[in-house]
C-alpha positions in Angstrom: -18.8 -16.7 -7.6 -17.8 -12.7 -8.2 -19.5 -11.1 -10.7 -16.1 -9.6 -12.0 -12.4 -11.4 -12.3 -9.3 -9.6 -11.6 -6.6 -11.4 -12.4 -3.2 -11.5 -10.5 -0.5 -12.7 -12.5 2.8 -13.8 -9.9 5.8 -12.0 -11.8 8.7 -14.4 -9.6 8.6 -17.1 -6.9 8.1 -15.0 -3.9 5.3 -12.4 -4.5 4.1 -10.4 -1.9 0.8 -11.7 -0.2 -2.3 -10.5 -1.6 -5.4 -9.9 1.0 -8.4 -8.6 0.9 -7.9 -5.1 2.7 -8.5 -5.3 6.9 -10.7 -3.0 8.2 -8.9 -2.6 11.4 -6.7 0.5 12.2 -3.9 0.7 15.3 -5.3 4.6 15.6 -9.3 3.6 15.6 -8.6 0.8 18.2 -7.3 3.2 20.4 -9.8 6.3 20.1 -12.0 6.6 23.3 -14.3 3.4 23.5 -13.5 2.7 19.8 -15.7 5.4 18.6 -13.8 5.7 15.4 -15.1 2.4 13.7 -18.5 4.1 14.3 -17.7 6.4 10.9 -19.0 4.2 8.2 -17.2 6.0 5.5 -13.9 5.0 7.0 -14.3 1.6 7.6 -15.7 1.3 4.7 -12.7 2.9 2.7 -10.2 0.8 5.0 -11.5 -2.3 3.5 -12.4 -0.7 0.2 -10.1 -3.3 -2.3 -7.2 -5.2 -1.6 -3.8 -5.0 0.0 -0.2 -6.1 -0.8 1.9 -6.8 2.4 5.5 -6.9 2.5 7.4 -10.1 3.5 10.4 -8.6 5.3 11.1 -5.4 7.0 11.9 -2.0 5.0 13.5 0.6 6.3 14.0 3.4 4.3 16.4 6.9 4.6 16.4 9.9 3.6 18.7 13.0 3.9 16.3 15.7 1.8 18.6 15.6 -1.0 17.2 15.7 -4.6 19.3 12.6 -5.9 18.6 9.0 -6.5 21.4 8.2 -3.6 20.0 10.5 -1.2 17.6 7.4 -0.4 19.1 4.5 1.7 17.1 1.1 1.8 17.4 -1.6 3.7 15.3 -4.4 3.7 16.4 -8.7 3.4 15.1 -8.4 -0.4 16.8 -6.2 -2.2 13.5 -5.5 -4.8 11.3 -4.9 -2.4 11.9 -1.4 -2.4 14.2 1.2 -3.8 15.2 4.7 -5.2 14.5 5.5 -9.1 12.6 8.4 -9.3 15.1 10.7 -6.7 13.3 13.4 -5.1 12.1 12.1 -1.8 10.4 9.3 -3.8 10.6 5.7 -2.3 9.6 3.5 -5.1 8.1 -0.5 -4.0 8.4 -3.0 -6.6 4.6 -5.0 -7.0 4.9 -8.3 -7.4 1.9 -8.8 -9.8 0.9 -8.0 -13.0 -3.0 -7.4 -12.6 -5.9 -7.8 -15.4 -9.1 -5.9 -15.1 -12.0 -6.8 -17.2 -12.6 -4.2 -20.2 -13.6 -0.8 -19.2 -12.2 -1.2 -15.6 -8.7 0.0 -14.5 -7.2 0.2 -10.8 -6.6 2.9 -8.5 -3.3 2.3 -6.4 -2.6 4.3 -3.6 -1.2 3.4 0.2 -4.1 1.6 2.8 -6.9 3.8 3.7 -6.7 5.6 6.6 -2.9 4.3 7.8 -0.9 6.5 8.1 3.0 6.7 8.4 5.2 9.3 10.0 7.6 11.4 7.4 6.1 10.0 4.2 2.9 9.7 2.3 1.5 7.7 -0.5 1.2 8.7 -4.3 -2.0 7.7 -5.8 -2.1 6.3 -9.7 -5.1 4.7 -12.0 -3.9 2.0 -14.1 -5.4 0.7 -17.0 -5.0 -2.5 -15.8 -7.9 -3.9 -18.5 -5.5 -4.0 -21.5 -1.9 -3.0 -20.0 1.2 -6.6 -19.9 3.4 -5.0 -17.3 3.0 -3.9 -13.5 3.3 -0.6 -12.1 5.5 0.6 -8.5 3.6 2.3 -5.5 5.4 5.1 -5.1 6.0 6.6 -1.6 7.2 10.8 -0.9 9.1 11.7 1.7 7.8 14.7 3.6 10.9 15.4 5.4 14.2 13.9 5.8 14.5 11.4 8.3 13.7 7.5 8.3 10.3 4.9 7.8 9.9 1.6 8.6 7.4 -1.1 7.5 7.4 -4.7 9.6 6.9 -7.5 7.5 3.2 -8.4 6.7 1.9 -4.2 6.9 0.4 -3.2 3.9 2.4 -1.0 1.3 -0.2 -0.7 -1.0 -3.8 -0.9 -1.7 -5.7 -1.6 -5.3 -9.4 -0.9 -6.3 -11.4 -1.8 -9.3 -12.8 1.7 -11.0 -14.7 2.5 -14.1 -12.6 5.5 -15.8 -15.2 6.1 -18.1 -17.8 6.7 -15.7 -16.1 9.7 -14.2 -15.8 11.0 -17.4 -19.5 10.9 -18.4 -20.8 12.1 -14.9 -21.7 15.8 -14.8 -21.5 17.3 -11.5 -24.4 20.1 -11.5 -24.5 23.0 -8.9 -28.2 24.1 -7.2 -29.6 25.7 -4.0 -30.4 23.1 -1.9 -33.8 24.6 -1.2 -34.2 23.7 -5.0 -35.6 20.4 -3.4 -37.7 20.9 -0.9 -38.3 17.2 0.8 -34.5 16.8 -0.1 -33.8 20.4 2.3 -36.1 19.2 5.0 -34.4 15.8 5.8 -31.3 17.9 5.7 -32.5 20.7 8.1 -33.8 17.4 10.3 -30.3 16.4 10.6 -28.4 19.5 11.0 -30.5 20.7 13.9 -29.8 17.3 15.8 -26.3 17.4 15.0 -26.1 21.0 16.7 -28.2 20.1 19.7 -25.7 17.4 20.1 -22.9 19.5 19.6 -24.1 21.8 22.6 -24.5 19.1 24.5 -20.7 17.7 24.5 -19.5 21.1 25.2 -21.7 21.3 28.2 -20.2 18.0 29.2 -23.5 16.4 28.8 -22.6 12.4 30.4 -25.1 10.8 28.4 -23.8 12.7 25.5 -20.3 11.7 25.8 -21.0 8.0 26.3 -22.4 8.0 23.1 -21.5 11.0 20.9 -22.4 9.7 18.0 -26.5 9.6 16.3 -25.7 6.4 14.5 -28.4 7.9 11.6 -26.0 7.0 8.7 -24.4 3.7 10.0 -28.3 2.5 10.7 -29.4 3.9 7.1 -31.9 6.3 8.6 -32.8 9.6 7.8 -33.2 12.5 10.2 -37.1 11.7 10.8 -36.4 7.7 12.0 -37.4 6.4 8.5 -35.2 4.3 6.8 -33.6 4.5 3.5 -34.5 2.7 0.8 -31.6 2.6 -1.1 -29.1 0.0 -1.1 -27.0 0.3 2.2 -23.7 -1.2 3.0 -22.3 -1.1 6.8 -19.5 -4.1 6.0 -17.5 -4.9 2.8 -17.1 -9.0 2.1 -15.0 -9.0 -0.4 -13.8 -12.1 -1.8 -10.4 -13.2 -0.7 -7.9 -14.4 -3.7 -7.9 -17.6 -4.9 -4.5 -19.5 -5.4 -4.5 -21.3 -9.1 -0.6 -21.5 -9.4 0.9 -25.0 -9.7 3.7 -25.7 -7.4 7.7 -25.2 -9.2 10.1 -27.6 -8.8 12.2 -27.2 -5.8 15.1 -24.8 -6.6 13.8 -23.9 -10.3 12.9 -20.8 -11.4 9.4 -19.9 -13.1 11.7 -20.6 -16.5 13.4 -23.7 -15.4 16.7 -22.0 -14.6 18.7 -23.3 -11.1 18.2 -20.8 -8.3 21.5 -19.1 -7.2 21.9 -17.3 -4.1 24.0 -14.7 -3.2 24.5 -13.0 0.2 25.8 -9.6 0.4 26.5 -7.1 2.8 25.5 -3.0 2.3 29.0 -1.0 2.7 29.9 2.5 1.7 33.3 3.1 0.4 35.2 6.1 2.2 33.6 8.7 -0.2 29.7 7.7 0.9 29.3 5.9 -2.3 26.7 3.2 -1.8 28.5 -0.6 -2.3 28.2 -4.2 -1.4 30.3 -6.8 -0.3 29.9 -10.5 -1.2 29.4 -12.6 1.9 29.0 -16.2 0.2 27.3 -17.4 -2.8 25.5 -20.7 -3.5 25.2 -22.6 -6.8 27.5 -20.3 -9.0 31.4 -19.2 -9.5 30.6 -16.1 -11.1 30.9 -14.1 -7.3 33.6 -14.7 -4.6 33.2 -14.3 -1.0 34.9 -10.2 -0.4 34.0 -9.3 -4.0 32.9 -5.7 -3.9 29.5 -4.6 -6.4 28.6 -1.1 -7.2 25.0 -0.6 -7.2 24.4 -1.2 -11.2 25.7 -4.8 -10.2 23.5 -5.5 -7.6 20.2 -4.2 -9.3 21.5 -6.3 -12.4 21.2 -8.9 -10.0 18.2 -8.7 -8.5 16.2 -8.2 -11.9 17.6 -12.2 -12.8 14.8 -14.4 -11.8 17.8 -16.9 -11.6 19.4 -15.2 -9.1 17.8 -15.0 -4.9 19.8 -11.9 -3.4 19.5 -11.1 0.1 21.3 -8.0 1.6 22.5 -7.8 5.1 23.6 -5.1 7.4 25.2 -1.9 6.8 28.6 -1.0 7.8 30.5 2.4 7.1 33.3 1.7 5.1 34.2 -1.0 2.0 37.7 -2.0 2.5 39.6 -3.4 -1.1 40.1 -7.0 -1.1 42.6 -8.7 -3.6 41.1 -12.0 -5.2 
């Protein structure tokens, strides 16, 4: 059994999956005879915590404008991502709300070493050890243009950190020749590093087969002798463990009947952002044609009662009497 808990508390019927982070990376398969899952550090950081993956596609817009509109989203869930914060900021709703023990928080940022085209992560600590509501992963856009996530990629990845430790470390500056053994197995390294360096530029074979010394993923020191520290060339990290009991079929967490509502994305002749109902299941309140501005939709998809899925986009909302 894990030494710590963090808890993981579903905040609707669907939540995104949670995993323990993969260490795997499209990029790193592809460098030259895999050499990239020779850096420790990175695979190390790629499975460094756990991931959230999305359960539908996202595709997400922007036109470089500084408004909350200037974003476009389209995804099969309307929740799973949207604009609030304007500015080239994508904003992902998490489906949890974690719990840390006391004195640990989280550190939320976008999977280690995956990277994305036009956009990069925003990085947060929550103090997840005392805090009742969840958080968003927040995305910015680099340059106008559009990003897509499949279903199942990872949107966001969580770590447990101590806050107060960083606070009561002092980081201290010295020569390194202040320690002399500590210098020498440093020297050690450096000058193999270099001779191996010379080597690849010469176009050494040997070298280029196998560039890399392998000293820190086999926990040795520049003299062959071992460490005898603790070291760590895989993360096991426990995978989470399901305690939910099953709802009723087509009952919300509350008790409440599920309604469904299809709509379609439109935009009226002046680019304003609208949708059009499609059908609607279990309720009279919508009719099939019936336009909704934005505030109606989000209203809508913050009702746990309510399952809204959004379809494809089309240019212009045409009026419809009722």
């Amino acid at each position: 059994m894990a030494a710590l808990i963090l808890e993981a508390f579903a905040g609707n019927e669907y939540p995104q999956r949670l995993v323990a982070a993969d260490v795997r990376r499209d990029w790193m398969d592809q460098s030259p005879n895999r050499n990239a899952y020779h850096c420790l550090p990175l695979t190390i950081a790629n499975a460094y915590g756990w991931q959230l993956l999305l359960p539908v596609d996202v595709t997400a817009t922007w036109n470089g404008g500084p408004g909350l509109a200037d974003i476009s989203v389209r995804c099969a869930r309307l929740q799973q991502a949207i604009s609030i914060f304007a500015n080239g900021i994508l904003t992902f709703d998490v489906s949890y709300v974690f719990r840390t023990p006391k004195g640990f928080h989280l550190l939320v940022t976008g999977p280690s070493n995956l990277f994305k085209d036009g956009i990069v992560p925003m990085t947060g600590v929550v103090e997840s050890d005392w805090l009742p509501f969840t958080f968003t992963m927040n995305w910015q856009f680099t340059r106008p243009g559009k990003v897509r996530w499949r279903a199942g990629e990872p949107y966001c990845q969580i770590c447990i950190v101590q806050t107060s430790v960083q606070q009561d470390t002092q980081p201290v500056i010295k020569w390194i020749q202040d320690d002399p053994e500590f210098a020498a197995q440093y020297a050690l390294w450096k000058n193999r590093r270099l001779r191996t360096g010379k080597r690849q530029a010469l176009g050494n074979e040997k070298t280029l087969r196998a560039p890399w010394e392998k000293d820190y993923l086999s926990g040795r020191y520049g003299d062959g002798n071992k460490t005898s520290a603790e070291h760590v060339t895989k993360l096991r990290l426990h995978s989470p463990i399901d305690e939910r009991k099953p709802l009723p079929r087509g009952m919300t967490m509350n008790g409440a009947k599920i309604k469904n509502i299809v709509l379609t994305h439109v935009m009226d002749a002046n680019g304003k952002r609208q949708y059009r109902v499609d059908t609607v299941f279990n309720s009279a309140a919508y009719y099939p044609n019936q336009i909704l501005d934005v505030n109606d939709v989000e209203k809508l998809s913050e009702d746990e009662s309510w399952q809204v899925q959004v379809l494809r986009s089309e240019t212009v909302a045409h009026s419809h009497e009722h």
